[in-house]
N, C-alpha and C positions, 0 to 999 in steps of 0.2 A: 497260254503256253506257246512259246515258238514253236515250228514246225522247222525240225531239222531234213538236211541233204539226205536224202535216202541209205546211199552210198555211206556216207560217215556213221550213221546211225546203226548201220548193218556191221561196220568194218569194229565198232564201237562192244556192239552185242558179241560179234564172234567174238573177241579178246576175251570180254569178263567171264565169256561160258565155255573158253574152251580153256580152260587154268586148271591144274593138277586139284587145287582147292575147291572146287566148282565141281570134276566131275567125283569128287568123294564123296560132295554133299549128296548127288544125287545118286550114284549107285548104294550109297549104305542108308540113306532113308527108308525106314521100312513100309511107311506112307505110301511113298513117290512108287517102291516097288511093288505093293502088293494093288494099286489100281492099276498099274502099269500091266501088272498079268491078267487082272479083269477085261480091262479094256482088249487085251490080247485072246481070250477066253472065250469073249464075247465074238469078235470079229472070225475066231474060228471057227464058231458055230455059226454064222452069218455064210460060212464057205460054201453051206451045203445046199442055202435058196438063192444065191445072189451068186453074179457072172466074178469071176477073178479082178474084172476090171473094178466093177462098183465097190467091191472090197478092197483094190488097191486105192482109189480114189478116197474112200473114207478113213480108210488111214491116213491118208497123206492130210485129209480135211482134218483131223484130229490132234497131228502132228502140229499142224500149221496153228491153229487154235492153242495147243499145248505151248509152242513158241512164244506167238503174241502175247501169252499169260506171264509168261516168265520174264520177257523185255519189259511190260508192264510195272512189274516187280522190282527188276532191277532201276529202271527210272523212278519210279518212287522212291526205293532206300536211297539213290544220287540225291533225292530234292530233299528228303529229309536230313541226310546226313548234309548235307550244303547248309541245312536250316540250324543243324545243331551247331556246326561248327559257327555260325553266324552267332548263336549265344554265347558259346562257349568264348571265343573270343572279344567280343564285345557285350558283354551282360548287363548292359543297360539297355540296348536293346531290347532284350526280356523285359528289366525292370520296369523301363516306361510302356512297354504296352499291356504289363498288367495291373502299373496306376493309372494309365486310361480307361481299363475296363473297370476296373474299382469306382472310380469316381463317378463313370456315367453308371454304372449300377443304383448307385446310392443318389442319384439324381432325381 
């Protein structure tokens, strides 16, 4: 996999997640929002052994973790859906790589 410009890669991600379509997926997910209170739950009661600081820091560790998961996400549906449209438009492509696998199967 290339390794893209930081900068582009970033300017890339803020677009697809900051789209009216993007944040409805994720505020009406009931999924997304009910660990989203856990984790928040959890971190409050975290308030009352740990300094404000170590608690603002693991959130932010959490967040960033949470980020990296979803850029991940969204690069994959990009390579997939590039992949599908690669069949879609050319479907021989499909065909012949799955009479090469046929073939060497039966080998």
């Amino acid at each position: 996999m290339t390794i893209v410009n930081p900068e582009i890669y970033a300017a890339v991600m803020n677009c697809l997640t900051q789209i009216d379509a993007w944040n409805d997926l994720a505020v009406n997910n009931p999924i997304m929002d009910s660990k989203s209170r856990c984790i928040c739950d959890k971190l409050d009661e975290f308030k009352a052994e740990l300094s404000d600081e170590v608690v603002e820091n693991l959130t932010l560790d959490i967040f960033d973790y949470v980020t990296a998961s979803i850029d991940a996400g969204i690069l994959y549906g990009i390579q997939v859906a590039a992949s599908m449209n690669k069949i879609i438009t050319n479907p021989n492509i499909y065909a012949n790589y799955f009479m090469e696998n046929i073939i060497k199967a039966n080998e």
